[in-house]
N, C-alpha and C positions, 0 to 999 in steps of 0.2 A: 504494500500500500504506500503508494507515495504523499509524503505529507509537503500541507500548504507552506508556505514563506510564514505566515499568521503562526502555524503550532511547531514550527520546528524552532520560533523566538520562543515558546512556552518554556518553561519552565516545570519539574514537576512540585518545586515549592509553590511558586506560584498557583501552580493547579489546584494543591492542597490547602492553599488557604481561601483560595475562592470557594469551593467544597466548602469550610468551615464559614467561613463568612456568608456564603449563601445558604445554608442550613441554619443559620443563628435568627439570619434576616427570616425564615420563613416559618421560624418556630416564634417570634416575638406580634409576627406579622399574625400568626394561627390565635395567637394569647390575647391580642387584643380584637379580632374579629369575635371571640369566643366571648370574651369579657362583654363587649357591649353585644352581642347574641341574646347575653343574659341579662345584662343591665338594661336595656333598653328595651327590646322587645320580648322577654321570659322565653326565649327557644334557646335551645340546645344548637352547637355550632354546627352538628350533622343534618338539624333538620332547616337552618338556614342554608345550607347549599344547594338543600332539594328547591328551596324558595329561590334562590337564587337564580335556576335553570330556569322558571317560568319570568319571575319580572323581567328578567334580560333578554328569552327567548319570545314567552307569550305562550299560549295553548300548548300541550305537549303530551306525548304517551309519556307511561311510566317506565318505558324500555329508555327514554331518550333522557327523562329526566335522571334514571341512575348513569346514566353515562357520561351526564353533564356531573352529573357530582360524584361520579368514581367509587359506585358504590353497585351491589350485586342488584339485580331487580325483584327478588323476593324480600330483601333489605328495605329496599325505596317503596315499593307495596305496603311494609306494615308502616314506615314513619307515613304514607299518605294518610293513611286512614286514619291516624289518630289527628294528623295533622284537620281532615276532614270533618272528623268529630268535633274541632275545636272551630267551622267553620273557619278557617284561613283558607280552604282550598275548596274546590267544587269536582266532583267527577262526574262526566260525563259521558254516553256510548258515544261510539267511533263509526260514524253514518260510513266510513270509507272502509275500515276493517271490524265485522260485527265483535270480534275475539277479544280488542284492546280497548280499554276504555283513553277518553281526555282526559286531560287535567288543567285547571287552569286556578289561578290566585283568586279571591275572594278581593274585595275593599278592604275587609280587613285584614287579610293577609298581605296583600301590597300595602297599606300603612305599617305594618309593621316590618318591613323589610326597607320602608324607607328611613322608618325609623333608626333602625340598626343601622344604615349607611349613612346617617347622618351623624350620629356618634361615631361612627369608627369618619367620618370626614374629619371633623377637629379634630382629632387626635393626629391624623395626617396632616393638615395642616399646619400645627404646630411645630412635627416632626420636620417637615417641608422649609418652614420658615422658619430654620435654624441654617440654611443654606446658605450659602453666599449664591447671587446670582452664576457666580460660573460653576458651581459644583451642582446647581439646578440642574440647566442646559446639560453640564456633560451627565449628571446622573440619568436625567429623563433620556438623554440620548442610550447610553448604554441599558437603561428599562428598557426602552423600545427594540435595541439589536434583539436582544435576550428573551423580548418575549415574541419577535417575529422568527425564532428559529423553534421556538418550542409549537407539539404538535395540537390545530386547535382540536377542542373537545368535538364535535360533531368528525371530524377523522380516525378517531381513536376505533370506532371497529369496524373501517376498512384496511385496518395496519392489518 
């Protein structure tokens, strides 16, 4: 395998502490989406991801919503239902496939997902506006490299 001009300047120090650095960043990142999961809207950080898939996607099967939150479909089935019971979420038959039911957010389950991302905003903000504007630009720059190479969720099961 021939390597690029870009990985043969790597380093495997380097490597290793991106590794450590970017596992620090996405466990601190997991702590406070969880935190205000629980603070602000009383969900668990598992059943915010399932919310998640709808307010960002819109209407969804339950096959597409565990995919979007990386989770099994008999897993994502029972947080709906509870999630259902609690009115956050609406199921519906699937006029296109009789076998799959919809799923789609309630009013009050989108107020509460905006809720939660309005707490975890300040907290980013704050984090954000400790930046000097060039450690902005280059950080959002390198955000963005980082997450146009990662694979998006609706690809994940045609890999």
């Amino acid at each position: 395998m021939h390597q690029t001009a870009k990985e043969s300047e790597m380093n495997e120090q380097d490597f290793e502490k991106f590794i450590f650095i970017t596992h620090k960043l996405f466990k601190a990142m997991m702590r406070d989406r969880g935190y205000y999961a629980q603070m602000r809207s009383k969900l668990s950080l598992s059943q915010l991801n399932l919310l998640d898939a709808l307010a960002d996607e819109g209407v969804l099967t339950i096959s597409q919503i565990a995919s979007y939150a990386g989770i099994a479909v008999p897993t994502a089935t029972k947080m709906l239902k509870i999630l259902e019971s609690k009115d956050i979420v609406i199921r519906k038959k699937n006029i296109n496939d009789a076998r799959s039911w919809l799923i789609e957010l309630t009013d009050y389950g989108l107020h509460l997902v905006k809720e939660q991302r309005n707490g975890l905003r300040e907290i980013q903000y704050k984090h954000f506006s400790n930046l000097t504007p060039e450690q902005r630009v280059n950080f959002l720059n390198v955000l963005q490299q980082m997450s146009d190479t990662l694979i998006p969720w609706f690809d994940l099961d045609k890999s």
